[in-house]
C-alpha positions in Angstrom: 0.0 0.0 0.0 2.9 2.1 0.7 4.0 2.0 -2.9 0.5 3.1 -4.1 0.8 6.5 -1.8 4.3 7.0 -3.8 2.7 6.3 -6.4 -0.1 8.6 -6.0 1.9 11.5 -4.6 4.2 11.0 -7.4 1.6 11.4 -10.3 -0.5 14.2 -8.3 2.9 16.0 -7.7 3.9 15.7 -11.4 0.2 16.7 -12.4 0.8 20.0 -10.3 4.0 20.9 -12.3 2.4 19.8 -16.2 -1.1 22.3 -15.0 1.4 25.4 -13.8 3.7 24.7 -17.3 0.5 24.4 -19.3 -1.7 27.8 -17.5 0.4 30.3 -19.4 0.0 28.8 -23.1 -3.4 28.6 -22.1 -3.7 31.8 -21.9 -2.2 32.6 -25.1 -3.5 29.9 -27.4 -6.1 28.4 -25.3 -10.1 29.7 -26.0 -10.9 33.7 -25.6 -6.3 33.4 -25.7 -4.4 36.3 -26.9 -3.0 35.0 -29.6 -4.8 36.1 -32.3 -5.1 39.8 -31.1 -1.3 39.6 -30.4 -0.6 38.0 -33.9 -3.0 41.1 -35.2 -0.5 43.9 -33.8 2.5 42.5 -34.9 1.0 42.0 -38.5 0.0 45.6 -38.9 2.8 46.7 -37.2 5.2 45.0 -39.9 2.8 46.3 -42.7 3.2 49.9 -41.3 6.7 50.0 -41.5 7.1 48.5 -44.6 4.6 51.6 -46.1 6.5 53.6 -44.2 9.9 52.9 -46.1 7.7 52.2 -49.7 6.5 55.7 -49.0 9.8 57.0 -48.3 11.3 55.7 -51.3 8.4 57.3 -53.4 7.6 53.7 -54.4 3.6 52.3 -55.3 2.1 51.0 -52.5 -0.4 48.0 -52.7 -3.2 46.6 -49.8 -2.0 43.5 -51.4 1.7 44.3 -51.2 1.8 45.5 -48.1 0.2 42.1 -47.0 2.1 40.0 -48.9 5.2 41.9 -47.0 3.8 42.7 -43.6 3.5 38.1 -43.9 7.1 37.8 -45.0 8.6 40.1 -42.7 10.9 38.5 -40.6 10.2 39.6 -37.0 6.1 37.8 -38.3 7.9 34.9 -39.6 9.7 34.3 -36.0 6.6 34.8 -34.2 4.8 32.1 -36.0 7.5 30.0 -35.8 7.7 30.4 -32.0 3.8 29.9 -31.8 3.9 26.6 -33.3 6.8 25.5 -31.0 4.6 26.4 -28.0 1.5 25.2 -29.3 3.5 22.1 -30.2 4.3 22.3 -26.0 1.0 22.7 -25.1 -0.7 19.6 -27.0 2.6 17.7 -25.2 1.1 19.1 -21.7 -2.1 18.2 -22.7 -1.3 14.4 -23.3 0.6 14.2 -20.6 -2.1 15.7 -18.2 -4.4 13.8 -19.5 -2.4 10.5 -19.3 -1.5 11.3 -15.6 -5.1 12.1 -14.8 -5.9 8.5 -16.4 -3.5 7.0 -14.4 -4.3 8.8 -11.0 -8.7 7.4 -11.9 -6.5 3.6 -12.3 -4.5 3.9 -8.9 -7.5 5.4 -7.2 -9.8 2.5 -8.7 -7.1 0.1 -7.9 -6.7 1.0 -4.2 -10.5 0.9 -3.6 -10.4 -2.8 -5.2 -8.0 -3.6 -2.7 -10.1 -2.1 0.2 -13.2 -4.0 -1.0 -11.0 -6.9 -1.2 -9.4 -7.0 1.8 -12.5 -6.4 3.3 -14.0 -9.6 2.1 -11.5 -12.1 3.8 
């Protein structure tokens, strides 16, 4: 029985740490997240400054241009890039919640079999 209470404190101690990782990507990517709104900013910050220098050097300047570079701009490009790492982190947290909450319903199951068990004899 000892073993199961490692066991248990083990996996609810483990649990603890994966929900406090996974809380702040949440918060970004997770439902009413900022991540869009964020993503928004950046995107028509990049396509004001690339007007801003089109402008400058008294060159035609495009809704569609200015897209297609405000998308390409590099500082856009990194923040995507980041976002799918961390989004990649959170579906990892996820699992892993998940399969710890799975094991913690077995190990609770488990130790009231024994109970019932043990009652019995």
């Amino acid at each position: 029985m000892s073993d199961d209470l490692i066991t248990f404190d083990t996996l609810m101690t483990r649990l603890e740490i994966v929900l406090r990782e996974r809380a702040p990507l949440h918060a970004v990517y997770g439902p009413g997240g900022t991540f869009d709104h964020t993503r928004k900013i950046l995107l028509a910050s990049c396509r004001d400054a690339h007007r801003l220098t089109k402008l400058g050097n008294n060159e035609k300047v495009t809704e569609a241009l200015l897209d297609d570079l405000g998308h390409a701009d590099a500082d856009y490009v990194a923040f995507v890039e980041t976002a799918t790492a961390q989004r990649t982190t959170l579906a990892l947290l996820d699992a892993e919640a998940t399969l710890l909450e799975h094991r913690l319903s077995y190990l609770k199951a488990k130790t009231y079999e024994n109970a019932q068990l043990a009652r019995m004899q």
